[in-house]
N, CA, C and O atoms as a GROMACS GRO file, in nm:
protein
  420
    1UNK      N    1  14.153   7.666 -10.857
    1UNK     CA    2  14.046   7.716 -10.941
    1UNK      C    3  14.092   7.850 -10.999
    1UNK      O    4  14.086   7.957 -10.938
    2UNK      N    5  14.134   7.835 -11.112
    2UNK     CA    6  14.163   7.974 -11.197
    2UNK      C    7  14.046   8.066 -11.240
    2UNK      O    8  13.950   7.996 -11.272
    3UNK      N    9  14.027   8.164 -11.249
    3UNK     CA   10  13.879   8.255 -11.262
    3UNK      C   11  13.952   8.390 -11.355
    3UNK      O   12  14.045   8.463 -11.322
    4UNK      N   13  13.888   8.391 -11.453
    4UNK     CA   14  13.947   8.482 -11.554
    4UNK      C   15  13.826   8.598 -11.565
    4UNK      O   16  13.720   8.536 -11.576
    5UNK      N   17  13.806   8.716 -11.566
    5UNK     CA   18  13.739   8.780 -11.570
    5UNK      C   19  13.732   8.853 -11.699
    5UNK      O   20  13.833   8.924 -11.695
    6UNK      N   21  13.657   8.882 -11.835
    6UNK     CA   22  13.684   8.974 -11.912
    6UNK      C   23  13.569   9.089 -11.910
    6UNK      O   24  13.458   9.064 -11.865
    7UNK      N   25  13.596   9.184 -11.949
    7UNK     CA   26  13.481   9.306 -11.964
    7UNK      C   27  13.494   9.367 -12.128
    7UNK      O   28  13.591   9.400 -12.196
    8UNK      N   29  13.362   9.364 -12.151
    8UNK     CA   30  13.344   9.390 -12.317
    8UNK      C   31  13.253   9.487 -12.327
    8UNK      O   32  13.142   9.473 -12.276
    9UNK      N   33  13.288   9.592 -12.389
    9UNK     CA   34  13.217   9.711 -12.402
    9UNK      C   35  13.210   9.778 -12.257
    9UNK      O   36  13.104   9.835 -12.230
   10UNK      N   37  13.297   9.778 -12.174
   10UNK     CA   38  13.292   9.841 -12.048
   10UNK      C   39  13.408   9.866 -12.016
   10UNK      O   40  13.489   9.795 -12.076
   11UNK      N   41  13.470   9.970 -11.917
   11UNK     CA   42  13.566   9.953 -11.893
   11UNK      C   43  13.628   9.883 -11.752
   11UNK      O   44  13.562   9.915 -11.653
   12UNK      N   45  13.735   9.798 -11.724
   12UNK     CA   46  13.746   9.705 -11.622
   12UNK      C   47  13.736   9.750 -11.505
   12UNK      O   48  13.805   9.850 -11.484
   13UNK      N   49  13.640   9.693 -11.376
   13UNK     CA   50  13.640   9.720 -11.295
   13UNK      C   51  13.722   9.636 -11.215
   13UNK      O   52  13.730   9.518 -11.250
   14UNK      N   53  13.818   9.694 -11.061
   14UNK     CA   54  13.883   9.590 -10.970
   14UNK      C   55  13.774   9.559 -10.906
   14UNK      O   56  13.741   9.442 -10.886
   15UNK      N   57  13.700   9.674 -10.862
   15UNK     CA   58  13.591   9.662 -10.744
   15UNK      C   59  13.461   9.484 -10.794
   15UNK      O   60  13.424   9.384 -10.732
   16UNK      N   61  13.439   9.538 -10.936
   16UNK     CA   62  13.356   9.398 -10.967
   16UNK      C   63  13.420   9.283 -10.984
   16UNK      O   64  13.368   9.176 -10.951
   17UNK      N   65  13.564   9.292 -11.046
   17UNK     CA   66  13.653   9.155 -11.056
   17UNK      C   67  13.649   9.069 -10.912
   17UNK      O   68  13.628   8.950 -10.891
   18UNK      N   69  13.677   9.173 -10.826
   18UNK     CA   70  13.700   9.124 -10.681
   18UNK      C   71  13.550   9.060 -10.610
   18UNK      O   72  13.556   8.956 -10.544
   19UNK      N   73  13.453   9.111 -10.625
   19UNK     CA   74  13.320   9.095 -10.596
   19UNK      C   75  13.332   8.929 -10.659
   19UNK      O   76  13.328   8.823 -10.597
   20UNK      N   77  13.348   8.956 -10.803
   20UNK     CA   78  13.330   8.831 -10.878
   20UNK      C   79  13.379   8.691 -10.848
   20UNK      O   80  13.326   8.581 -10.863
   21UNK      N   81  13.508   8.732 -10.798
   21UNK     CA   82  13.599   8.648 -10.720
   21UNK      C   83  13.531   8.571 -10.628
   21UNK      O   84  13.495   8.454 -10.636
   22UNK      N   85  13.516   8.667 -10.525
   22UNK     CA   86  13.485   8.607 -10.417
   22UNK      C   87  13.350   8.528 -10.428
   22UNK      O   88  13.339   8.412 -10.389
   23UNK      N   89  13.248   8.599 -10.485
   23UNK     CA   90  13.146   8.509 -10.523
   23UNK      C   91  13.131   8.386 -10.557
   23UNK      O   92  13.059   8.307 -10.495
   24UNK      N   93  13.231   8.343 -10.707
   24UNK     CA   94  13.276   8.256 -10.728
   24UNK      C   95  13.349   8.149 -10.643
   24UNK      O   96  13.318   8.031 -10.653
   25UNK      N   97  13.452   8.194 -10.555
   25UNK     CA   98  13.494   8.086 -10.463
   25UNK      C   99  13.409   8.054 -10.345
   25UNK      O  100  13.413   7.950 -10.280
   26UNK      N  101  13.319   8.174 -10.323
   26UNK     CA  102  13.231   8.092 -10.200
   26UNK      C  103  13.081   8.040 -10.232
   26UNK      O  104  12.982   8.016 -10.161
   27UNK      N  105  13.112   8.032 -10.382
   27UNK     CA  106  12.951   7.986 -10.406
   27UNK      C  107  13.012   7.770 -10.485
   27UNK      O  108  12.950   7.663 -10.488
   28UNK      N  109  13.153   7.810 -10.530
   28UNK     CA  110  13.202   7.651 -10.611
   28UNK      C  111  13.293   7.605 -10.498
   28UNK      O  112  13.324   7.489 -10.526
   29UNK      N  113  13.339   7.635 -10.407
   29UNK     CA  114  13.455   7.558 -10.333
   29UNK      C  115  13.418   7.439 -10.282
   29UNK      O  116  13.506   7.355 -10.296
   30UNK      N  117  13.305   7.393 -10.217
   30UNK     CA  118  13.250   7.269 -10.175
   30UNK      C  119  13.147   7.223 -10.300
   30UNK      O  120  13.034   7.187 -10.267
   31UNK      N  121  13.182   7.224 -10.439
   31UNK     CA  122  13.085   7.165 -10.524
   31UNK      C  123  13.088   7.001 -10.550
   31UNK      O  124  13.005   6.940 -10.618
   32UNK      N  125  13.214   6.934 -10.471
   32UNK     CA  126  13.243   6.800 -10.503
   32UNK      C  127  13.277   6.769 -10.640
   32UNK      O  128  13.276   6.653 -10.681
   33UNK      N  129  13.318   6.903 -10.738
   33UNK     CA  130  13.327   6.844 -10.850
   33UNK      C  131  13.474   6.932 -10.844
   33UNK      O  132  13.464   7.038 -10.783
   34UNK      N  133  13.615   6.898 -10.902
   34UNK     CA  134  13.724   6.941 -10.934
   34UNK      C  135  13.672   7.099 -11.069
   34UNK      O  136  13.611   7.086 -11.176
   35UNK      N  137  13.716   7.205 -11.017
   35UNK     CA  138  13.712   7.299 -11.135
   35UNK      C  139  13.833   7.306 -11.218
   35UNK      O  140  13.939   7.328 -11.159
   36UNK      N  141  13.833   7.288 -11.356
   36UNK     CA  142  14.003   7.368 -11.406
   36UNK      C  143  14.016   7.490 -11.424
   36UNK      O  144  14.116   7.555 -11.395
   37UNK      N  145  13.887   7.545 -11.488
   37UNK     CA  146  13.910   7.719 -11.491
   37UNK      C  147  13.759   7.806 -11.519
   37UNK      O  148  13.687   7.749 -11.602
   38UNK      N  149  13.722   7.890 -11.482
   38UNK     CA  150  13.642   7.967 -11.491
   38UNK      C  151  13.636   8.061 -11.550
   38UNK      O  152  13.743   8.116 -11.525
   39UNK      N  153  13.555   8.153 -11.650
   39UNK     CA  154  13.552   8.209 -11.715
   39UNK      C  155  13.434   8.284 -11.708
   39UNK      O  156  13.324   8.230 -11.711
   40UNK      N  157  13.456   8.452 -11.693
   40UNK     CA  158  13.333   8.518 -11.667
   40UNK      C  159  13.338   8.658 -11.753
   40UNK      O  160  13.430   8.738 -11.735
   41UNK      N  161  13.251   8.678 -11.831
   41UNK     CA  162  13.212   8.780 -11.947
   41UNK      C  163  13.124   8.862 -11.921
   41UNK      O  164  13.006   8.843 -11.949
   42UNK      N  165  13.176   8.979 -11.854
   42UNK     CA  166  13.071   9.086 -11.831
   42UNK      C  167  13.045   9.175 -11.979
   42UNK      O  168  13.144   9.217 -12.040
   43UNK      N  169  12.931   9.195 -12.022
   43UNK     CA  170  12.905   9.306 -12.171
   43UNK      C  171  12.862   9.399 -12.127
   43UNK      O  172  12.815   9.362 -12.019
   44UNK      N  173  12.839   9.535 -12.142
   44UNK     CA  174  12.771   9.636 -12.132
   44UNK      C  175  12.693   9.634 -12.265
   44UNK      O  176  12.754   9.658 -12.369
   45UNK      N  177  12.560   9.606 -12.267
   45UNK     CA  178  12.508   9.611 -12.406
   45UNK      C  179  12.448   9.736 -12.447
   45UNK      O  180  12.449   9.760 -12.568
   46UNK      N  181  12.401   9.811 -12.378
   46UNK     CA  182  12.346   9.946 -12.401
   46UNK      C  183  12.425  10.079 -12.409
   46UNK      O  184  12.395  10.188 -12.456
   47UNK      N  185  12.535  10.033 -12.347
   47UNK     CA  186  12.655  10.140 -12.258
   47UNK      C  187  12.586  10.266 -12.221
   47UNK      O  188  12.532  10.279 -12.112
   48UNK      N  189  12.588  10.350 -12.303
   48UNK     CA  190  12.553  10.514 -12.218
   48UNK      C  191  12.381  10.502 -12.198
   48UNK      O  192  12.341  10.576 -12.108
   49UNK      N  193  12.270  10.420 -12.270
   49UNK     CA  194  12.150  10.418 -12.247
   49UNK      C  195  12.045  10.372 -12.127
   49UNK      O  196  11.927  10.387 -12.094
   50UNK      N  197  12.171  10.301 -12.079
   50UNK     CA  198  12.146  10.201 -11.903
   50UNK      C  199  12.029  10.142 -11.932
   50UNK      O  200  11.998  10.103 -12.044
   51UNK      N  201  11.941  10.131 -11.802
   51UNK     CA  202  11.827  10.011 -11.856
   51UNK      C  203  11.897   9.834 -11.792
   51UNK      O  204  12.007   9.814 -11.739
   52UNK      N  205  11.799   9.746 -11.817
   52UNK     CA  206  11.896   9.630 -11.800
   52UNK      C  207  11.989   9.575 -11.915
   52UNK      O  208  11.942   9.518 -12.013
   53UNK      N  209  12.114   9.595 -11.897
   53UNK     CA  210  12.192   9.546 -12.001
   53UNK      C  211  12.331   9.485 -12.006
   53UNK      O  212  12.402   9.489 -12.107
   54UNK      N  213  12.362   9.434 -11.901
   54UNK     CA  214  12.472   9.381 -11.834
   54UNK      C  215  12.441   9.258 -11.831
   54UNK      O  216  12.361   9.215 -11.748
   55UNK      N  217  12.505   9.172 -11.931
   55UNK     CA  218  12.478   9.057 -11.967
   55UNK      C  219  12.616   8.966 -11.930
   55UNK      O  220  12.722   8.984 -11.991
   56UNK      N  221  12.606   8.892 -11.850
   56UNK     CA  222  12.736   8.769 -11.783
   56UNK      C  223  12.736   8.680 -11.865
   56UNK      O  224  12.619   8.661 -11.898
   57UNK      N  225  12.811   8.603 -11.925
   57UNK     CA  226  12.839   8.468 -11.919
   57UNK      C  227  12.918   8.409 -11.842
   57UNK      O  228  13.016   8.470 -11.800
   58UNK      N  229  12.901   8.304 -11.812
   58UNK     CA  230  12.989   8.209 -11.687
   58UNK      C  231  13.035   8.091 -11.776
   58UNK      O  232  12.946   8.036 -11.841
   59UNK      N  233  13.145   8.051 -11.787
   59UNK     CA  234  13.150   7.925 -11.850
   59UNK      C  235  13.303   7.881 -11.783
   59UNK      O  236  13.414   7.930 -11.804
   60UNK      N  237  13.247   7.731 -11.665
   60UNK     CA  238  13.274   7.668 -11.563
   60UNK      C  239  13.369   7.517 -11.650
   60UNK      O  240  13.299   7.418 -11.672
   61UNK      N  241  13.479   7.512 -11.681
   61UNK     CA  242  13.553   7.413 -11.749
   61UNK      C  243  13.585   7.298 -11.636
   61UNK      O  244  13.667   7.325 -11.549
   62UNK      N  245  13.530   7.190 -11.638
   62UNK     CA  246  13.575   7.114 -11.526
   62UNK      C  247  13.728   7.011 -11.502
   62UNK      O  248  13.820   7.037 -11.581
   63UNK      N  249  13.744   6.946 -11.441
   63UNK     CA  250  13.889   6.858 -11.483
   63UNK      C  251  13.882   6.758 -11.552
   63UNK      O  252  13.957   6.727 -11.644
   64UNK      N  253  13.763   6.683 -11.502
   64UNK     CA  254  13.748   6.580 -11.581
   64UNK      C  255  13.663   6.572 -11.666
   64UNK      O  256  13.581   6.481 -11.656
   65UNK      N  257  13.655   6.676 -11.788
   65UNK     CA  258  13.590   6.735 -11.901
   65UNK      C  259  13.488   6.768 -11.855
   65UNK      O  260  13.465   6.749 -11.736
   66UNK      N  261  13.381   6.837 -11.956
   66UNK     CA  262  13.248   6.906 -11.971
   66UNK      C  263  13.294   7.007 -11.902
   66UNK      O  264  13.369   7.025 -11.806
   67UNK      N  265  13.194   7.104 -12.011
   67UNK     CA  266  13.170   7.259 -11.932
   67UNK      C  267  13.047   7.283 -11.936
   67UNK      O  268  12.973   7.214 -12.006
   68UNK      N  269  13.002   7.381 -11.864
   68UNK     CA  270  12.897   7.463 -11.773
   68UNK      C  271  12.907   7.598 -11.852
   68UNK      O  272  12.995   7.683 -11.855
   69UNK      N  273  12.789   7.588 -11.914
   69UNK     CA  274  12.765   7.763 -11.973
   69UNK      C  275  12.623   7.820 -11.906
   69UNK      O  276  12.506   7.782 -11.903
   70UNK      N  277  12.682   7.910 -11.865
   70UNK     CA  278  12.518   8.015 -11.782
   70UNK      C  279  12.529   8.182 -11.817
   70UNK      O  280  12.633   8.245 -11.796
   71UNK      N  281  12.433   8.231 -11.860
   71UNK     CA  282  12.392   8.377 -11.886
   71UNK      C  283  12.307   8.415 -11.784
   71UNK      O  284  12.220   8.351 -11.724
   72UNK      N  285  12.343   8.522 -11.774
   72UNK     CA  286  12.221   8.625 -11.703
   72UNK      C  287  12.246   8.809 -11.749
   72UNK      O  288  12.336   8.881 -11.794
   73UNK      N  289  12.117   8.819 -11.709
   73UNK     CA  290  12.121   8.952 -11.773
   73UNK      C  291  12.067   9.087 -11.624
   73UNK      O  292  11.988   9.074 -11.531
   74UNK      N  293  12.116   9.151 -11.648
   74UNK     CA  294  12.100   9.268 -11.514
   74UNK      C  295  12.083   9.400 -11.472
   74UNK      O  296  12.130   9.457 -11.572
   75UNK      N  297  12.062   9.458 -11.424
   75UNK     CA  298  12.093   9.657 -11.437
   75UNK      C  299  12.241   9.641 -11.399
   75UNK      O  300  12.320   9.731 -11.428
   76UNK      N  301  12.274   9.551 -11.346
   76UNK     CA  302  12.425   9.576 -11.272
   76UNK      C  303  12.554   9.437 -11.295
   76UNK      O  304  12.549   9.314 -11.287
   77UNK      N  305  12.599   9.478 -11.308
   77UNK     CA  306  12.733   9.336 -11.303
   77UNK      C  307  12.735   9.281 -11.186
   77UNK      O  308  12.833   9.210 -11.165
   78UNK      N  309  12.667   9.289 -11.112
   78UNK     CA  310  12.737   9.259 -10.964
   78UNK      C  311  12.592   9.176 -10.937
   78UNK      O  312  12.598   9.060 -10.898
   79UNK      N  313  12.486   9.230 -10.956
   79UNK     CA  314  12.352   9.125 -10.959
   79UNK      C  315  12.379   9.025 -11.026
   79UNK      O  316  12.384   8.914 -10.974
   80UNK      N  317  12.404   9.046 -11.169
   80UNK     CA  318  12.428   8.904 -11.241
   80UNK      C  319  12.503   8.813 -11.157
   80UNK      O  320  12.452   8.722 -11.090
   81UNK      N  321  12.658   8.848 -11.166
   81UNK     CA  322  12.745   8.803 -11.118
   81UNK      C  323  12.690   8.675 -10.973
   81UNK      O  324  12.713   8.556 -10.955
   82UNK      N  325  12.627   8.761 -10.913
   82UNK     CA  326  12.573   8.713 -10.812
   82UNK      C  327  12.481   8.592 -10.812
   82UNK      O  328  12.515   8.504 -10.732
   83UNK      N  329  12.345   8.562 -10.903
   83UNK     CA  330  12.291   8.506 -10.957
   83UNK      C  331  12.326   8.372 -11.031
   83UNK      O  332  12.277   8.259 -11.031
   84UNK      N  333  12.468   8.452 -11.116
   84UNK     CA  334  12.537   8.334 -11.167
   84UNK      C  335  12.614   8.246 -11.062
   84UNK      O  336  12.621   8.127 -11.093
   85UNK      N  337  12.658   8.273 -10.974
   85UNK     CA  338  12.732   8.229 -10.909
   85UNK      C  339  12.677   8.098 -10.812
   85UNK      O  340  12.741   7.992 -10.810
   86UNK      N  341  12.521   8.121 -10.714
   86UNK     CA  342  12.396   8.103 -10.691
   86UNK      C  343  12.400   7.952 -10.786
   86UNK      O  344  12.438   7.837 -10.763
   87UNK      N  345  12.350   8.013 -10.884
   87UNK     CA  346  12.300   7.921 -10.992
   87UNK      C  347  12.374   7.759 -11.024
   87UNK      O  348  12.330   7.645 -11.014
   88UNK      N  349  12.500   7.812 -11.064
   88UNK     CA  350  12.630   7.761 -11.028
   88UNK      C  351  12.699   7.628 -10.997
   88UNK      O  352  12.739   7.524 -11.047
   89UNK      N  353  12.683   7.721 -10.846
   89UNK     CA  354  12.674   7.632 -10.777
   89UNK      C  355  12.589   7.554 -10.708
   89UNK      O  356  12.617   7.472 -10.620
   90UNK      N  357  12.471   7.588 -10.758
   90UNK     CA  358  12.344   7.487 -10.774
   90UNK      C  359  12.338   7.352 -10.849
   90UNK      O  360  12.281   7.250 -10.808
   91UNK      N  361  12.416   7.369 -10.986
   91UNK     CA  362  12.383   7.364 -11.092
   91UNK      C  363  12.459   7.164 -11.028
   91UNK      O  364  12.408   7.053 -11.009
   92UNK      N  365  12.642   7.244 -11.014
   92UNK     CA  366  12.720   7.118 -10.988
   92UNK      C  367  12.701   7.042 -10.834
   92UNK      O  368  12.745   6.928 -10.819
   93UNK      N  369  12.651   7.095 -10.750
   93UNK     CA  370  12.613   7.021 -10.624
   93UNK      C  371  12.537   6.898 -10.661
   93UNK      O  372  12.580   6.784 -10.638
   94UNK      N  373  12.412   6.926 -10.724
   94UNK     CA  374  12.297   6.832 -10.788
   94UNK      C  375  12.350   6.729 -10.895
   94UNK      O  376  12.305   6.614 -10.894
   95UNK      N  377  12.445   6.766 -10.987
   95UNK     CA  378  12.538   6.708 -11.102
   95UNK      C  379  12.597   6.630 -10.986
   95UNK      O  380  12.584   6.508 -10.986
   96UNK      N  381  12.667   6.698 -10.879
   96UNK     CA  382  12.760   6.546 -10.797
   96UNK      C  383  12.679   6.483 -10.732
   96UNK      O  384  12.722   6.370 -10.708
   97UNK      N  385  12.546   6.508 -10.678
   97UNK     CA  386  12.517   6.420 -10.608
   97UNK      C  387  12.468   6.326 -10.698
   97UNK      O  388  12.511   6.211 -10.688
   98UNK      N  389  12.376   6.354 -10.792
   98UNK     CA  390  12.325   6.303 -10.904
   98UNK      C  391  12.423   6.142 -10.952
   98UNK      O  392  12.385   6.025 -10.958
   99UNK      N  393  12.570   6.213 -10.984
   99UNK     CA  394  12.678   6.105 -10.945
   99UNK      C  395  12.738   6.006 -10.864
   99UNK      O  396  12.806   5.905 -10.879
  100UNK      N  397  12.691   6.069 -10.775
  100UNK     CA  398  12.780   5.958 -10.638
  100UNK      C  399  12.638   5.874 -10.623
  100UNK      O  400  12.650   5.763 -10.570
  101UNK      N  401  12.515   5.910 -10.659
  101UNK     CA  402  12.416   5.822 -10.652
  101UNK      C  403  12.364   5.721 -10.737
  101UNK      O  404  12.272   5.643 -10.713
  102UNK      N  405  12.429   5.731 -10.835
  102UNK     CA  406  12.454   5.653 -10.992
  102UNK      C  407  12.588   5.522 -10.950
  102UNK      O  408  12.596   5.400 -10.954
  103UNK      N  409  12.674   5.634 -10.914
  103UNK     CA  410  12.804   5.479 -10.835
  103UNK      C  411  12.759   5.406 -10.748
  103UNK      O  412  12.810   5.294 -10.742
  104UNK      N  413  12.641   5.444 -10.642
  104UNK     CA  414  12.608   5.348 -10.551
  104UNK      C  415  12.547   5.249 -10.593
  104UNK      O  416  12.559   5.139 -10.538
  105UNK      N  417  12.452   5.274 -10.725
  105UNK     CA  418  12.398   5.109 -10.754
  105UNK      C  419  12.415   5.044 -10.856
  105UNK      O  420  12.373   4.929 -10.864
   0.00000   0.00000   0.00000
C-alpha cells in the first residue's frame, strides 16, 4: 500500500505525514479489498486566519480498479486525517462484504 501525502498552502509536516501513515495502515490493512495507492491532500484554506480550515482529501485507488474519494474539513490535519481514515475504512469493509455476499448467491 503506497500512501503519498501532499500539503498545499502549508508547510510539510513529518510529525502529521507520520500520524497520517499510521492511521491509514491501521484503519485499511484488514479491508479485504487489495489497495494500489493512496493519496492524501492536506490544504490550509485560511492559513494565518485559523478557524476550521484544514480541508483533507483522501483518494483510495484500488487494484482491481475504482477509486474512493472522501473530504473532510477540520481545525486540525490530524482530526481530519483521523476521521478520514475511520470513514475509510468503513467505507471498503461494507463494499467487501457487500461483495463476497453477492458471490454467494
Amino acid at each position: 500500500m503506497n500512501i503519498f501525502v501532499h500539503f498545499l498552502g502549508r508547510r510539510r509536516s513529518r510529525r502529521v505525514v507520520e500520524f497520517a501513515q499510521r492511521m491509514l495502515h491501521r484503519a485499511l490493512a484488514r479491508v479485504g479489498q487489495p489497495i494500489r495507492e493512496i493519496r492524501l491532500r492536506i490544504r490550509d484554506e485560511n492559513a494565518a486566519r485559523g478557524g476550521i480550515d484544514h480541508r483533507c482529501s483522501l483518494e483510495i485507488r484500488l487494484e482491481h480498479g475504482g477509486t474512493l474519494h472522501l473530504h473532510d474539513l477540520a481545525a486540525d490535519p490530524e482530526s481530519a486525517v483521523h476521521r478520514l481514515a475511520q470513514r475509510a475504512g468503513r467505507v471498503l469493509r461494507n463494499a467487501g462484504a457487500r461483495r463476497r455476499q453477492e458471490l454467494r448467491r
